[in-house]
N, C-alpha and C positions, 0 to 999 in steps of 0.2 A: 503293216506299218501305217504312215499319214497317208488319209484320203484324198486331201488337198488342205492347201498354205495359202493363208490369207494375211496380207496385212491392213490394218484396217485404221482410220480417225478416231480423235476420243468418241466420236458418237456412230461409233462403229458402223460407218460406209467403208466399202470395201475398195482400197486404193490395188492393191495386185490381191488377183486369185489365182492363184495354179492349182488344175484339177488333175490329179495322178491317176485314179483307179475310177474316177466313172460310178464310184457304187455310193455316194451322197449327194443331191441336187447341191447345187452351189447355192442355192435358198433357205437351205437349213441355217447360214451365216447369221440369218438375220433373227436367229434368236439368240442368238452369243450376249449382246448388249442386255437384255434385259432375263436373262438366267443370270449373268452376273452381278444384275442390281439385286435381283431378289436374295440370293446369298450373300451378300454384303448385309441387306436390312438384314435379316437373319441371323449371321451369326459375327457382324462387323467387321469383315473384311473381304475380301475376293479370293477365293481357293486359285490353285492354278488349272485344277483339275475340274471340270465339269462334266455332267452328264446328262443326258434326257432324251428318251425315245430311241434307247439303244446306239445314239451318239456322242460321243467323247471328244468334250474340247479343252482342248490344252493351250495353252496362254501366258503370256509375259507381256509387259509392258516396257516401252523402251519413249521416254518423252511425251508424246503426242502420239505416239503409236503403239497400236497394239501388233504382239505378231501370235496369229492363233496357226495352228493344225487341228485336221479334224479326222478322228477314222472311226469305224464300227468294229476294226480288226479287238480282239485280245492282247493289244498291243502293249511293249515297255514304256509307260507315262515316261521315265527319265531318261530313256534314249529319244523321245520326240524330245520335250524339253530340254536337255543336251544341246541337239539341232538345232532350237531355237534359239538358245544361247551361242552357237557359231554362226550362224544364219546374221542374229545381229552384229556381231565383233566383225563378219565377212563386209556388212553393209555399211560400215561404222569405217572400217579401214581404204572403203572405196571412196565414199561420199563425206570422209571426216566428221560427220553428225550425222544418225538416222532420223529423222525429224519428217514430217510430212511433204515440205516440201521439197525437200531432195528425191522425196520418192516419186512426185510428181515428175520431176526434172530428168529424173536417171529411169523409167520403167521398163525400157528395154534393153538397161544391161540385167537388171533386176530379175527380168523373166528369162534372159539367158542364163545367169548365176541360179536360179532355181531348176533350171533345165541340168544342171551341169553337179549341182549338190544333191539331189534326187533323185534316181531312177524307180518311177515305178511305184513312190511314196518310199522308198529306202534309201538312205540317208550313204552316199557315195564319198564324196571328195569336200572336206571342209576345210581344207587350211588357205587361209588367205593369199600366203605368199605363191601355195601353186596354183592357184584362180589366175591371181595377176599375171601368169605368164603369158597365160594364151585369150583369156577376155579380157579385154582393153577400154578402156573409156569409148573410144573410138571404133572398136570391133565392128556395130553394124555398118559402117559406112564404107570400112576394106572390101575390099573387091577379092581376094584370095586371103582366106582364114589360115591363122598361125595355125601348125599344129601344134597339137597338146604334148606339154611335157612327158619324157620319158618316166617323171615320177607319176602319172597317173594311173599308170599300170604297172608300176614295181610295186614292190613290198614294199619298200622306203615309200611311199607316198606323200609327206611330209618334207623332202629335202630332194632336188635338183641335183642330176650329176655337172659336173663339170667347173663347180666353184673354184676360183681363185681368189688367193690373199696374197698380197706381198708381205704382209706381217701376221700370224697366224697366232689369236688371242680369244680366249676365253674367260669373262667378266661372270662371278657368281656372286647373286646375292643371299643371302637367308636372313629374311625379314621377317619379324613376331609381332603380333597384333597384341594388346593386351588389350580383353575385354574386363571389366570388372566396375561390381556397385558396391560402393562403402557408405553404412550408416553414419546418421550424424555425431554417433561417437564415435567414430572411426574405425570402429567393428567391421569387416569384409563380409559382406552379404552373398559374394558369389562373385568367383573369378575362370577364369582360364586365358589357353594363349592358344592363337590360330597362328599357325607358319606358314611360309612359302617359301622357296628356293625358286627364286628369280635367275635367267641366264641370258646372258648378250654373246654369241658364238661364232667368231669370225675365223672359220680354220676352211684350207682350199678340202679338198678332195671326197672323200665318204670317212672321215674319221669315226672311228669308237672309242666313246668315254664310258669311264667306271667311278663312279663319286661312291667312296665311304665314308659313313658317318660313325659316330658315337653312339652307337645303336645297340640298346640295353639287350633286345629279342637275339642279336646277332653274335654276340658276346654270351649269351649262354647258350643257346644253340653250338656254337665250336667250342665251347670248354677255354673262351679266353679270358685273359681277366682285364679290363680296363685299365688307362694308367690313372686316369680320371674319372670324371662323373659319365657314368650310359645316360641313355636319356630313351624311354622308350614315349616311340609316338602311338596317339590312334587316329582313327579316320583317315588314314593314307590315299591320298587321289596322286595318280600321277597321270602326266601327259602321255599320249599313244605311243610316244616314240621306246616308254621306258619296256624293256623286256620282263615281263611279271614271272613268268615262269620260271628266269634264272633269280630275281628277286626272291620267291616262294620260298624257292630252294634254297639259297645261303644268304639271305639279306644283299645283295650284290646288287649293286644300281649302275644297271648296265644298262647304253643305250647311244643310238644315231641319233646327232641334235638335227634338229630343224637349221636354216639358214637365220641366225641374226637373232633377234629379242623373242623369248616363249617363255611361260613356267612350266620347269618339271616337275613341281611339286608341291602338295599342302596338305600339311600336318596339324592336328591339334594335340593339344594338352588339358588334361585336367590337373589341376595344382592348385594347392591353397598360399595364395601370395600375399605379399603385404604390399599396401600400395607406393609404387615407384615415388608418383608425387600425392604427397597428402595435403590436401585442405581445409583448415578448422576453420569454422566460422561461426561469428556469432553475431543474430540480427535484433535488433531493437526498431520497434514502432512507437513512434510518440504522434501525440495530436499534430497535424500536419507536415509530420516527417517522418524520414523513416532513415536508419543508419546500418552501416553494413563494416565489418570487422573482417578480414579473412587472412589468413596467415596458411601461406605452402612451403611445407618442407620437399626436400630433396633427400630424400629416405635410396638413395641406392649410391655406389661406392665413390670413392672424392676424384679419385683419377676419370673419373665418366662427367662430360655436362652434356647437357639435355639443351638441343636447339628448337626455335620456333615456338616457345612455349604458348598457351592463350590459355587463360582459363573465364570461361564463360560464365557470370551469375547471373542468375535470372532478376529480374526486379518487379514490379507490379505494374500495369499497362500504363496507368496515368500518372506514373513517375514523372519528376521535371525537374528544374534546378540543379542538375546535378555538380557535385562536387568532389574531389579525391586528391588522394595525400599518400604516397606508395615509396617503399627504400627502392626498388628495382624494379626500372623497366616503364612502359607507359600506359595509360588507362583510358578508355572510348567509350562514351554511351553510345550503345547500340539502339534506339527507340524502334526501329523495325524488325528488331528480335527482342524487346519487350526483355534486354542487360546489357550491361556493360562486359567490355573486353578488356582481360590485364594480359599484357603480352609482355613475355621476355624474349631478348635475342639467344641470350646465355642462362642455364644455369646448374651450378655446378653441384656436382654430388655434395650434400653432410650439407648443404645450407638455406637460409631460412630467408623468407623474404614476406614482407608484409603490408600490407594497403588497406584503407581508408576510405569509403566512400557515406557519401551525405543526399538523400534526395528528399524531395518536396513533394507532400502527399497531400492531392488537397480533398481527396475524398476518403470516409470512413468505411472499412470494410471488414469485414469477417472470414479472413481466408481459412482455404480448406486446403489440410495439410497433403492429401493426395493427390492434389491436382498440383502443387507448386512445382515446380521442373527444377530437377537437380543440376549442381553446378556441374560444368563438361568442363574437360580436362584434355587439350593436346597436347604434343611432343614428340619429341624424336632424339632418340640417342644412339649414334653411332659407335661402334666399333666394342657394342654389348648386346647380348640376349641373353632373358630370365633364364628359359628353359635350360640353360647350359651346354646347347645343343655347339657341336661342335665339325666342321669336313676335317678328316684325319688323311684325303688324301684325294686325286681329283688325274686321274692316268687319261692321256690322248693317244691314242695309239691310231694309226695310217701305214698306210702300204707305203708310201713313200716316203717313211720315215721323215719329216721333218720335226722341227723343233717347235711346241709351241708355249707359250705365256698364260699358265691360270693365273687369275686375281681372283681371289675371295673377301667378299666385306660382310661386316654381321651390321643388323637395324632394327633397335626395337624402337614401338611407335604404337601412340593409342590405338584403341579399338574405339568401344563401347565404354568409353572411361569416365563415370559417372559417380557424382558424389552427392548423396544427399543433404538437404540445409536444414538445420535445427529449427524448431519453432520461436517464433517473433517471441520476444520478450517484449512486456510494456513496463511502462513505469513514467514518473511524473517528468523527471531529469535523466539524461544520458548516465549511463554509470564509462562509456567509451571516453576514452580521451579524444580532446575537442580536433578538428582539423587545421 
């Protein structure tokens, strides 16, 4: 596995090194920074995976900081990566921002948390909440060290015995990302949805829960038949706690939650959609000005409104003057993101909403239509998802029988919600009605 774990400044000096295995000088770091400029000029951008001289660096960035591993082993790139990604969420949940100089300020919980997450360059105990049991902000300066939870040696490693709740409740989300790029005639270039089931788990004792879904694979696997739509997912990631084996076996999503807020899980889809909110727009250029039309529909059901709306148009850098005229909602020139912002608070399924804007162009220019950035699109609507994805059921079972409270809520909510802008029209006079 990792050699040794460094994290490092953007000009990559090295703020912690932890050396595991002894078989890479800690001097090899220093060629991390410039293998990864030359593969950036190369092929424009920074791989996560690097190599040279039978040495392997793996890397992410998080702020101001890099967090590298390095080994020579035959090792899994995505179980070190993985790590790196706990490693930060651990450091991130300690010091509330990983930034550089927290790392400066905290290094000796830092080098205990990596004492404590790796044995040996193998990746041990990463959950946050069982760290915080026993290292403390404070730990070096105790005089008698806590001992370590009894979950760092169970099976359950992930969850503490001895929880109490006086009210015993369980909050599920399942939240849908929509990514999707629509032509400027409103053609779908390319869509899907990425899910997650979100969970907040306040129940005393070592309960097990069983969440069923409307799971197309599981349904014909037993010879059932739905009453409604299945929904089969791909790329299924679940958190450590979920049992895969009894999963494998009958679609059953059985498992012991963690203490308090984690995901169990994320699922994509592939699906040809139509988009939720759509944006026509249509741009005119005239000599020293320039005009912008844009009209959003609410293309999804009337009983659904869509909160937080913003939709983002680009405009040209030496825009000025600006001016707007909108039925819903209010309008911001944005000049340090080079548009403006039309935000709604509300907006309801089946309806249309439309704005107006005017700016002052006072230079001539020849734009190029691949470079102009599509309009962004956010949102959020509660108590729906595209996918159709459904919990048909959500069982607590405990030794001590108590009673407890699921709440399930459903959230779909942009991704990558991008629409592209038709090309400038010119002409002598506005054909747009005036503002």
């Amino acid at each position: 596995m990792a050699s040794s774990v460094f994290l490092l400044d953007l000009k990559g000096k090295p703020l912690i090194a932890r050396d595991y295995r002894g078989d890479i000088p800690l001097a090899a770091i220093d060629r991390f920074m410039p293998l990864l400029q030359e593969r950036e000029d190369e092929e424009g951008t920074g791989l996560p995976v690097l190599t040279e001289n039978g040495v392997t660096y793996l890397h992410l960035r998080e702020k101001d900081v890099y967090l590298v591993a390095l080994t020579r082993k035959n090792a899994s790139a995505m179980t070190l990566l993985q790590f790196l990604h706990h490693l930060c969420k651990v450091l991130t949940e300690y010091f509330n921002a990983l930034e550089e100089e927290s790392i400066r300020d905290n290094f000796v919980i830092i080098y205990e948390l990596l004492d404590e997450m790796m044995d040996y360059g193998v990746p041990q105990i990463t959950e946050p909440k069982i760290l915080q049991e026993y290292i403390t902000q404070e730990s070096h300066i105790l005089e008698i060290m806590p001992r370590p939870p009894l979950a760092v040696t169970n099976a359950v490693s992930w969850r503490s015995e001895g929880i109490v709740y006086r009210k015993n409740e369980v909050f599920l989300d399942v939240v849908e990302s929509i990514n999707m790029l629509v032509s400027p005639t409103g053609a779908v270039l390319s869509s899907d949805i990425r899910g997650a089931i979100k969970m907040k788990v306040y129940l005393s004792g070592m309960p097990e829960l069983r969440l069923g879904l409307n799971d197309k694979v599981m349904f014909e696997s037993t010879g059932r038949t739905a009453k409604g739509k299945a929904v089969e997912m791909e790329d299924i990631r679940f958190h450590q706690c979920v049992r895969l084996s009894k999963f494998e076996s009958d679609r059953t999503i059985s498992f012991i939650p963690p203490d308090g807020e984690f995901e169990l899980m994320t699922y994509r889809l592939n699906a040809q959609l139509k988009p939720l909110i759509l944006c026509e727009s249509v741009v005119e250029s005239h000599r020293g000005r320039i005009e912008y039309m844009v009209k959003a529909k609410a293309q999804f059901k009337q009983r659904s409104t869509a909160s937080g709306v913003e939709i983002t148009v680009p405009v040209p850098s030496d825009a000025d003057s600006p001016k707007f005229k909108t039925t819903v909602g209010s309008v911001k020139y944005v000049p340090e993101r080079q548009a403006f912002v039309w935000k709604m608070k509300q907006f309801q399924g089946g309806k249309e909403a439309l704005l107006r804007a005017h700016f002052g162009l006072p230079s001539i220019r020849d734009d190029d239509p691949e470079r102009r950035p599509p309009i962004a699109v956010k949102f959020e609507i509660p108590y729906f998802t595209t996918s159709g994805i459904q919990v048909r059921y959500l069982k607590i079972v405990e030794k001590s029988g108590y009673q407890a409270l699921p709440w399930v809520r459903y959230i779909t909510k942009n991704g990558d919600y991008q629409l592209r802008m038709p090309d400038p029209s010119t002409s002598a006079t506005s054909r747009l009605p005036p503002i």
